[in-house]
C-alpha positions as a Markdown table, in Angstrom:
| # | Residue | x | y | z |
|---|---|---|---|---|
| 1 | Unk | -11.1 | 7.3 | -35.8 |
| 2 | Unk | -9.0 | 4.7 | -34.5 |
| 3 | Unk | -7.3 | 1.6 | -36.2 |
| 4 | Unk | -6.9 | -1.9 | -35.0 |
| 5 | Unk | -3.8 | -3.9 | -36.1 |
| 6 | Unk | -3.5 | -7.4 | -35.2 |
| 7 | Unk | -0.5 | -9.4 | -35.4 |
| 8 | Unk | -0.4 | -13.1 | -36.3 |
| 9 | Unk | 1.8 | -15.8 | -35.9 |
| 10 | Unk | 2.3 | -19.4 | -37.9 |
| 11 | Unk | 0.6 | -22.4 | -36.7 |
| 12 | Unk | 4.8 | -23.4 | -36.2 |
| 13 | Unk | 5.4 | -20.8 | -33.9 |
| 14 | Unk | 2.7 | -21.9 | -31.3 |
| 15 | Unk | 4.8 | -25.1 | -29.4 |
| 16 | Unk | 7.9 | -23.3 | -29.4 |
| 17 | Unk | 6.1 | -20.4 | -27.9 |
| 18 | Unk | 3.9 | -22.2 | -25.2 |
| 19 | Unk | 7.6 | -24.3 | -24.3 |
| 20 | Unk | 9.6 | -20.5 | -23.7 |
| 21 | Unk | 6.2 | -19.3 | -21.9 |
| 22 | Unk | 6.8 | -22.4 | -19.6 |
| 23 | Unk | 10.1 | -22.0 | -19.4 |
| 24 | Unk | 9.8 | -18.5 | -18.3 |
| 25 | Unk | 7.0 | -18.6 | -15.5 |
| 26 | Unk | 8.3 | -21.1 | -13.6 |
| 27 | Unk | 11.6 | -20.1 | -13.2 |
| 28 | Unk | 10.3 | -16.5 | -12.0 |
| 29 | Unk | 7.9 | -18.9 | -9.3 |
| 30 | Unk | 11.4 | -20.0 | -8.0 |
| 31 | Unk | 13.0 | -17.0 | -7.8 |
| 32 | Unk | 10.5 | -14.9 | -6.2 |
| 33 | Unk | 9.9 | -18.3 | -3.6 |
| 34 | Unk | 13.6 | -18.3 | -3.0 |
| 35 | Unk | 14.3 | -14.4 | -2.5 |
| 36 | Unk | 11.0 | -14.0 | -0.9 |
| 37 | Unk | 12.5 | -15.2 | 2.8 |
| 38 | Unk | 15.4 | -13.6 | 2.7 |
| 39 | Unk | 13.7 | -9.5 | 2.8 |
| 40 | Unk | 11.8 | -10.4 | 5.8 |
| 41 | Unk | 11.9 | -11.6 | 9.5 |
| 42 | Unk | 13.2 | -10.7 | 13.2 |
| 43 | Unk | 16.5 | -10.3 | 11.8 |
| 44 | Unk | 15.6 | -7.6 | 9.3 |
| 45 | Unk | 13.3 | -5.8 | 11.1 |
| 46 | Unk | 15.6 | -4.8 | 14.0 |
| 47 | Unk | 19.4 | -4.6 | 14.5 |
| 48 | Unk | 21.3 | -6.5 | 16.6 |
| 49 | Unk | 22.7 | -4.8 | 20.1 |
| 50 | Unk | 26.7 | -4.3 | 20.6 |
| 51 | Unk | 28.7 | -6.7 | 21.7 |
| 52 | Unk | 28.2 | -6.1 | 25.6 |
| 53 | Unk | 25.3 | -4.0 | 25.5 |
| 54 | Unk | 23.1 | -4.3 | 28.8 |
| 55 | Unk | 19.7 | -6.2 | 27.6 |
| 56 | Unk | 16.1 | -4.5 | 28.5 |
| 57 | Unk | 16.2 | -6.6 | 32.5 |
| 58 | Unk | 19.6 | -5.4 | 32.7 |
| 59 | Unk | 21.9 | -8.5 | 32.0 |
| 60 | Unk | 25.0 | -7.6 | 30.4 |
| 61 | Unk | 26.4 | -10.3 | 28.4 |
């Protein structure tokens, strides 16, 4: 046999609760746009060579 409990809240909580739920969401939106960029791309996926390492035709720079 199981048992259900169910919580309420006031009527008084709801507008303070719907303004920290829309506080919340969009500030995670603008993190995960902003940090998003930054863990991919050509520069992350390969290193760089060493300073005067020959280049695949050959130049050395």
């Amino acid at each position: 046999m199981t048992r259900q409990f169910t919580e309420y809240h006031p009527a008084s909580h709801y507008w303070p609760l719907q303004l920290v739920e829309t506080g919340i969401l969009p500030a995670l939106a603008v993190f995960a746009a902003v940090r998003a960029p930054r863990g991919v791309g050509p520069d992350r996926e390969r290193p760089r060579p060493a300073p005067g390492a020959a280049r695949r035709d050959g130049h050395v720079q």
